[in-house]
N, CA, C and O of each residue as an XYZ file, in Angstrom:
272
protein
N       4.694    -19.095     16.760
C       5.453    -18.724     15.599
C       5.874    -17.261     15.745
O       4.966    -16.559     16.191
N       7.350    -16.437     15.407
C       7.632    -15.774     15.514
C       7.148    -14.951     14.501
O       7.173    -15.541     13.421
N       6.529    -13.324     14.403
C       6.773    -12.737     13.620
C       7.669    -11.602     13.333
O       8.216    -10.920     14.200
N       7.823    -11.386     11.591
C       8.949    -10.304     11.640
C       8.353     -9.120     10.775
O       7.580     -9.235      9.824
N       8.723     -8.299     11.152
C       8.299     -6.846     10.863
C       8.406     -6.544      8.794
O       9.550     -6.810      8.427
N       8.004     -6.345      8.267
C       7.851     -5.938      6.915
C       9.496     -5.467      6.375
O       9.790     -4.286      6.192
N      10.244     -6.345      6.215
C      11.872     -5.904      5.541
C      12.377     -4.640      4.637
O      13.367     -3.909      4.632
N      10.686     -4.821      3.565
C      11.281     -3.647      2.851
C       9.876     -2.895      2.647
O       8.874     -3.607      2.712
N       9.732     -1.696      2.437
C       8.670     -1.420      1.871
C       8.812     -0.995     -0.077
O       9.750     -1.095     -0.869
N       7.206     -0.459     -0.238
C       6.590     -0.265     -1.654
C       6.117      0.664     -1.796
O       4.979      0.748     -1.334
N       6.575      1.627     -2.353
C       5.672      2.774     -2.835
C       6.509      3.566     -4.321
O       7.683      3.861     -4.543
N       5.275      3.697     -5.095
C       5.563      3.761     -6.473
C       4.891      5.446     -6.360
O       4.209      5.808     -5.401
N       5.173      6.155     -7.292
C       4.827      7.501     -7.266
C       5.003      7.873     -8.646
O       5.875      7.487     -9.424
N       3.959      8.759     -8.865
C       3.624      9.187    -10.256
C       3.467     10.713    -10.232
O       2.391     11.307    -10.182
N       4.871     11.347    -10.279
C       4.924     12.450     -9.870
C       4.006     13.743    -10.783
O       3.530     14.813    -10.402
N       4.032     13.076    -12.104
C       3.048     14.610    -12.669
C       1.502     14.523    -12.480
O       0.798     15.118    -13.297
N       0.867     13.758    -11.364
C      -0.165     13.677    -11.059
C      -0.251     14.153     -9.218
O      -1.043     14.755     -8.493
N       0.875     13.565     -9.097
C       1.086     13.749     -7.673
C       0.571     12.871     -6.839
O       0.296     13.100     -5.661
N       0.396     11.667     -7.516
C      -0.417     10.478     -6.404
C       1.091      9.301     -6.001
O       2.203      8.956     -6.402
N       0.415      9.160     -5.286
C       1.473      8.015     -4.361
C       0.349      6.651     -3.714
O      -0.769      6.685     -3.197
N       1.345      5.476     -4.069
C       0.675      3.996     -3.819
C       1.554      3.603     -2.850
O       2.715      3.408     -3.209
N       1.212      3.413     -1.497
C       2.103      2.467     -0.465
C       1.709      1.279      0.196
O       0.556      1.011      0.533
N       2.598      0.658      0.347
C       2.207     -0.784      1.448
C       3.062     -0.401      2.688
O       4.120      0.226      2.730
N       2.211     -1.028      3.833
C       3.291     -0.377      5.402
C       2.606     -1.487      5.915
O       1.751     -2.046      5.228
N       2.909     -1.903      7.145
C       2.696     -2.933      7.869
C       1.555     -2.252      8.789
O       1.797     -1.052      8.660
N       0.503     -2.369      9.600
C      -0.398     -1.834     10.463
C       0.385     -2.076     11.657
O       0.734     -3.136     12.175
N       0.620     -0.672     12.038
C       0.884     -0.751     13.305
C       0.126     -1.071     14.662
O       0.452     -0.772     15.811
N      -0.804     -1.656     14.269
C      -1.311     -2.494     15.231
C      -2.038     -3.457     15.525
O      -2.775     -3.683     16.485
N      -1.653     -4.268     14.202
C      -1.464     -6.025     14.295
C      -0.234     -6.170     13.272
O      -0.107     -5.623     12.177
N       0.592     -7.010     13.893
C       2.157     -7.151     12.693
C       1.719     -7.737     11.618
O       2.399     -7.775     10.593
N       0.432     -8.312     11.720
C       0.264     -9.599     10.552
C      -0.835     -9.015      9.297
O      -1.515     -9.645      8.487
N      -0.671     -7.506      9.537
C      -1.939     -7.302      8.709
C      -0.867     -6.760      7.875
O       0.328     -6.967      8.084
N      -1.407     -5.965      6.794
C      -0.788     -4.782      6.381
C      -1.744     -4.090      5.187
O      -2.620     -4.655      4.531
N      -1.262     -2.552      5.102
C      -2.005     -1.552      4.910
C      -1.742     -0.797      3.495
O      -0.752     -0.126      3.202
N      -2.975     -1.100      2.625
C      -2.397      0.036      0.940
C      -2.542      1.301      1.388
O      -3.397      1.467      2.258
N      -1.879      2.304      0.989
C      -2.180      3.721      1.008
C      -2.024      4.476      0.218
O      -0.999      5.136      0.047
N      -3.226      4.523     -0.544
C      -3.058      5.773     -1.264
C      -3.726      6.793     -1.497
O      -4.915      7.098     -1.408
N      -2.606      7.387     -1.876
C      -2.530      9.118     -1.295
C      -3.000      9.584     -2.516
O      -2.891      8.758     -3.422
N      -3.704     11.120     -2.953
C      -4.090     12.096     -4.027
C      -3.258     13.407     -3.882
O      -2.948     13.679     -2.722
N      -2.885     14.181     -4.756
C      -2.520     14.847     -4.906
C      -3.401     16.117     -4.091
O      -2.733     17.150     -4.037
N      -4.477     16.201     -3.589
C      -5.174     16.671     -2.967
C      -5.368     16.717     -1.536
O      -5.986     17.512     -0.829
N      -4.635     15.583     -1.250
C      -4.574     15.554     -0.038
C      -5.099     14.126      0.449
O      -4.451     13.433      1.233
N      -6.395     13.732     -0.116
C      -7.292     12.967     -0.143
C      -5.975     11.385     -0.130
O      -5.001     11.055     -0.806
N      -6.845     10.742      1.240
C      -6.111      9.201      1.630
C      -6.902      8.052      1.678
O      -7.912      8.092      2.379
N      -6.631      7.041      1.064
C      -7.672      5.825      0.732
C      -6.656      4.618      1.559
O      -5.682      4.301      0.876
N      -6.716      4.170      2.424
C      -6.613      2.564      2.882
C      -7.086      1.728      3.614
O      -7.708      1.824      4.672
N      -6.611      0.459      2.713
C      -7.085     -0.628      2.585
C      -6.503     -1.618      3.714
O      -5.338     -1.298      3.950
N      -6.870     -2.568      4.385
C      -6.188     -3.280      4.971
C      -6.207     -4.862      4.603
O      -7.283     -5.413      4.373
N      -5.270     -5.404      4.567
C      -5.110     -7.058      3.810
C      -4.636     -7.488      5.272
O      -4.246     -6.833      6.238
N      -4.882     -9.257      4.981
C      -4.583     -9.990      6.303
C      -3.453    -10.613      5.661
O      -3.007    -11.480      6.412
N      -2.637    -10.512      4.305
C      -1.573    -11.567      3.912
C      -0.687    -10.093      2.743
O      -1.259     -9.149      2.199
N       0.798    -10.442      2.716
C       1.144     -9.663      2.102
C       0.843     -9.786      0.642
O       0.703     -8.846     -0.141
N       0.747    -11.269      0.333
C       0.843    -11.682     -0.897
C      -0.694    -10.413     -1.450
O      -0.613     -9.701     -2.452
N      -1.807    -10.438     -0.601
C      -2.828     -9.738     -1.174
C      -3.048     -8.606     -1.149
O      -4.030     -8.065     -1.658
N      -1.810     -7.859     -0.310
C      -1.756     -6.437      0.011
C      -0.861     -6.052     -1.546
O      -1.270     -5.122     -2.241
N       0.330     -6.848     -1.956
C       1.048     -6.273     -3.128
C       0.241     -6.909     -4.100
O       0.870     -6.853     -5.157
N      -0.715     -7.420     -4.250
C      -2.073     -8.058     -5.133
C      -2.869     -6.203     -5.712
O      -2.821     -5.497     -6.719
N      -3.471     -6.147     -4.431
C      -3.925     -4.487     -4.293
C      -3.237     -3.995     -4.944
O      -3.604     -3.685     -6.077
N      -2.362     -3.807     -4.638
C      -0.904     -2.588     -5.243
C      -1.219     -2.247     -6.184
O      -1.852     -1.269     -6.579
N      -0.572     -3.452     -6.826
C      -0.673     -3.806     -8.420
C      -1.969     -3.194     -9.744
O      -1.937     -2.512    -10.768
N      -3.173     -4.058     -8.802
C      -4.017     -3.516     -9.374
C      -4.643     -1.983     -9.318
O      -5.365     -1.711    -10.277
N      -4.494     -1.115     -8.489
C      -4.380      0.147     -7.708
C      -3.230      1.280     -8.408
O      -3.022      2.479     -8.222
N      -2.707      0.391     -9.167
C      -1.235      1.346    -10.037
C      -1.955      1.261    -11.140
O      -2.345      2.170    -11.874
N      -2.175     -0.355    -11.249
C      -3.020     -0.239    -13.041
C      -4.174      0.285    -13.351
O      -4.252      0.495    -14.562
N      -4.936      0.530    -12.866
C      -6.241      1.651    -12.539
C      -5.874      2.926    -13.021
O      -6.521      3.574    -13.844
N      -4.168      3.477    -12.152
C      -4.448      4.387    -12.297
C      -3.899      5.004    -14.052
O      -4.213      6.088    -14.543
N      -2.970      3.853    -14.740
C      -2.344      4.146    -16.044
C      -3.187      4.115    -17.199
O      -2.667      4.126    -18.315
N      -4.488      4.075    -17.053
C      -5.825      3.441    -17.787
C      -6.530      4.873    -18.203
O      -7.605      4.881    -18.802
């Protein structure tokens, strides 16, 4: 089965905090892919999922965390 590279990406940003939420594909398995998020501090947290459906699953919940 052929695979294809991640079409679009995701990243939502909440600028008066300065944090940033991303999804990127792992560059080194095509089939994984990777949350990243970033702190205004510098400070980097990711996660790695084996399906996209559970990587923008993460996301989701990872944004709503942070509006709480």
């Amino acid at each position: 089965m052929a695979t294809r590279p991640l079409a679009f990406g995701v990243r939502l940003r909440d600028r008066d905090k300065g944090r940033s939420v991303r999804v990127l594909q792992d560059p080194r398995s095509p089939r994984r892919y990777l949350i990243e998020d970033r702190a205004q501090d510098g400070r980097t947290r990711r996660r790695a999922h084996a399906s996209l459906a559970s990587a923008l699953r993460d996301l989701a919940v990872t944004w709503r965390e942070r509006l709480h």
